[in-house]
C-alpha positions as CSV (number, residue, x, y, z in Angstrom):
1,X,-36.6,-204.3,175.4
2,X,-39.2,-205.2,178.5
3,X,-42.4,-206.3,176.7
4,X,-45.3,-204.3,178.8
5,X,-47.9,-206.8,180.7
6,X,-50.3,-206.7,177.9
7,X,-48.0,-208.1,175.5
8,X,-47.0,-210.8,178.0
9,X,-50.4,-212.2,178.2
10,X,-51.2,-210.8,181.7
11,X,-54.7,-209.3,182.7
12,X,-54.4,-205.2,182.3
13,X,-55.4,-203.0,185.3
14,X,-58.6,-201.8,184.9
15,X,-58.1,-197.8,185.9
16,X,-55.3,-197.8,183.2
17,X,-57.8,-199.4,180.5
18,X,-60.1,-196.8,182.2
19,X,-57.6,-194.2,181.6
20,X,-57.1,-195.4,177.8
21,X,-60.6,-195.1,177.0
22,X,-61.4,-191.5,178.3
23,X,-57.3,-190.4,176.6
24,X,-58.6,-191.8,173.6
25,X,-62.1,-190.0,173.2
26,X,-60.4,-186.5,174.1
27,X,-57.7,-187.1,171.7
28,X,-60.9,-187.1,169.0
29,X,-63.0,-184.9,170.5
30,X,-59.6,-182.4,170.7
31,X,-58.7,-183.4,167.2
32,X,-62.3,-181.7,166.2
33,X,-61.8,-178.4,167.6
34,X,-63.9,-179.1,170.9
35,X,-62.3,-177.9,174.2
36,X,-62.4,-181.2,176.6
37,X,-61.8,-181.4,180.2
38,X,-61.1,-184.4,181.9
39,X,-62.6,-184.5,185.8
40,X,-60.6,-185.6,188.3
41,X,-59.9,-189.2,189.5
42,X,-63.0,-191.1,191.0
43,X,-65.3,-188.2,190.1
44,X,-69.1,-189.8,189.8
45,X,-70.5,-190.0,186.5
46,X,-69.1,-187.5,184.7
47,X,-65.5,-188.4,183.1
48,X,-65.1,-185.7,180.1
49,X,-66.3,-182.0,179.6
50,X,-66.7,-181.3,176.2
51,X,-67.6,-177.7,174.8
52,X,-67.4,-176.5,171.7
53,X,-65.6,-173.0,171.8
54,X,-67.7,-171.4,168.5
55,X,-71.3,-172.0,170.2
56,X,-70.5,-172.1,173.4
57,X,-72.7,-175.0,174.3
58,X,-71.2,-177.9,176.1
59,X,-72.0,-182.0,177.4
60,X,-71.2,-184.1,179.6
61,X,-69.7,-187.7,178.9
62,X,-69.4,-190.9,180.8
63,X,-66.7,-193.4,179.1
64,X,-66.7,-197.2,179.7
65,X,-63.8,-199.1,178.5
66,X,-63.1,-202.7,177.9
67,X,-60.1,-204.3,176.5
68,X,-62.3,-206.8,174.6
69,X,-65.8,-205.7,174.5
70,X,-66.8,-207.7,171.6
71,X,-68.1,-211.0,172.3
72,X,-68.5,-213.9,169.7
73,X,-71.8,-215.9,171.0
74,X,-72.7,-219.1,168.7
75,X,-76.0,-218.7,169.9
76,X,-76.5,-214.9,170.0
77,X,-74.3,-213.7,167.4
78,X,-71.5,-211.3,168.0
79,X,-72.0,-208.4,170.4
80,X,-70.8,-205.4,172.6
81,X,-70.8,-205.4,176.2
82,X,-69.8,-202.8,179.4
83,X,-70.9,-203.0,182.6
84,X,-72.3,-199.9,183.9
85,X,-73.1,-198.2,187.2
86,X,-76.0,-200.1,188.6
87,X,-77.0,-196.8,190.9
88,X,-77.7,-193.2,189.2
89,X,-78.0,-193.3,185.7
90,X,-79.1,-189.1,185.0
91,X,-80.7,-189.4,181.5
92,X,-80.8,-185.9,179.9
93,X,-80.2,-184.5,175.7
94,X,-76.3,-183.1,177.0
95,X,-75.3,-186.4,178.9
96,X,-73.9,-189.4,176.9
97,X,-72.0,-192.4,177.2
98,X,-69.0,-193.5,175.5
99,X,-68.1,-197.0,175.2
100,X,-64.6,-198.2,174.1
101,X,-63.5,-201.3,173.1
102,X,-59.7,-201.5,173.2
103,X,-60.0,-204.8,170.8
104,X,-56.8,-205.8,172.9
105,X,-54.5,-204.6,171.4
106,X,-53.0,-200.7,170.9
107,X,-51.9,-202.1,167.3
108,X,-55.9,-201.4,166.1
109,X,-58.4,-198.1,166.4
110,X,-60.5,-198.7,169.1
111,X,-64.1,-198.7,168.4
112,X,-66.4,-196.3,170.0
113,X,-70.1,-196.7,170.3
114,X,-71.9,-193.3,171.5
115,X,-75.3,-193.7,173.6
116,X,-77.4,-190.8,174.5
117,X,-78.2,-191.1,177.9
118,X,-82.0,-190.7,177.2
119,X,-81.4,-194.4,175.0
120,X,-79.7,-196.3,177.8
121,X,-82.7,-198.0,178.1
122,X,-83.7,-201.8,177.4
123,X,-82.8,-203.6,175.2
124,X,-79.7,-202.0,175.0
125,X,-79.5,-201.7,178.9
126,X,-79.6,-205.3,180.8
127,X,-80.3,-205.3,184.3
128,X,-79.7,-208.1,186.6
129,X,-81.4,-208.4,190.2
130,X,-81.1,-209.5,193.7
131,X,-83.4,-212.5,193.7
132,X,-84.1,-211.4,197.3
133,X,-84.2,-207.7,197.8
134,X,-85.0,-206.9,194.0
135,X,-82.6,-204.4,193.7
136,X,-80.3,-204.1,190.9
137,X,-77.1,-205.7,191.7
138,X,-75.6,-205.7,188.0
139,X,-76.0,-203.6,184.6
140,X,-74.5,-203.8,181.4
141,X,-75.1,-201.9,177.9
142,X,-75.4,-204.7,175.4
143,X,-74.8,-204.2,171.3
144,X,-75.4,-206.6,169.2
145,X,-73.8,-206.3,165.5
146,X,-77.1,-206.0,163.9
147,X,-77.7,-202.7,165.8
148,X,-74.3,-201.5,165.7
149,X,-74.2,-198.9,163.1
150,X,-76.8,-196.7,165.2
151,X,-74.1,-196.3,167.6
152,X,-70.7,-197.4,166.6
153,X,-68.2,-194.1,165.5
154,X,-71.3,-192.4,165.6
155,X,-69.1,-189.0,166.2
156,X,-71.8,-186.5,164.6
157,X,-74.4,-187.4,167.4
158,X,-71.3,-185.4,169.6
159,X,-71.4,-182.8,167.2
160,X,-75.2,-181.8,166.4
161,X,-75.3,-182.2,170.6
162,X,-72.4,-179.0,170.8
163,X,-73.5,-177.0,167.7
């Protein structure tokens, strides 16, 4: 048998580890009950439409996926990290961000940390600028472990939003 490229050590394609991450929240999110769209390829912002068929009240969701999102610092600790869009960033109660880490390997559950959009704010959101122009030119949503149980598998934060 042909081992894929992951198992032969090779860098995965980002759209597919894209892909992985937003499969992998509607399996759950489908596995609850909830009735989840998925928009189409290269829609803006919005990668998942979740409503719950009972109350009819729906949100919207944004998924980031790494392969490895966890990052072992010596002189931070461990922590999360995803880059996120460094242009529109809506912030409203029905709008949240999903962030997947893949921990490398399909073997293992990946973990999910859910962030209202109305949180994505500093110090969880770091923001890197244009020495010149001051623009932002780079953003990422940073966990550390210490802060990690307010977000990680936090699945009931989806469903107080949808009942």
């Amino acid at each position: 048998m042909e081992l894929g490229s992951a198992e032969r050590g090779k860098p995965k394609d980002k759209a597919l580890v894209g892909a992985a991450g937003e499969y992998y929240i509607a399996f759950r999110l489908s596995a609850e009950g909830y009735a989840v769209g998925m928009t189409t390829h290269g829609a803006r912002l919005i990668d998942l439409v979740v409503a719950n068929p009972d109350t009819g009240k729906s949100i919207t969701i944004q998924s980031k996926t790494m392969s490895n999102a966890l990052v072992r610092s010596r002189k931070w600790g461990p922590y999360w990290k995803w880059r996120v869009d460094t242009s529109r960033r809506p912030a409203h109660k029905s709008f949240f961000y999903l962030f997947v880490d893949l921990k490398g390997t399909p073997k293992q559950t990946p973990d999910v940390f859910i962030v209202s959009s109305v949180l994505l704010t500093p110090p969880l959101l770091e923001e890197y600028k244009d020495k010149e122009s001051e623009l932002v030119k780079d953003a990422w949503c940073v966990i550390e472990e210490k802060d990690a149980s307010k977000y990680q598998d936090r699945w009931d934060v989806i469903r107080n939003a949808l009942s």
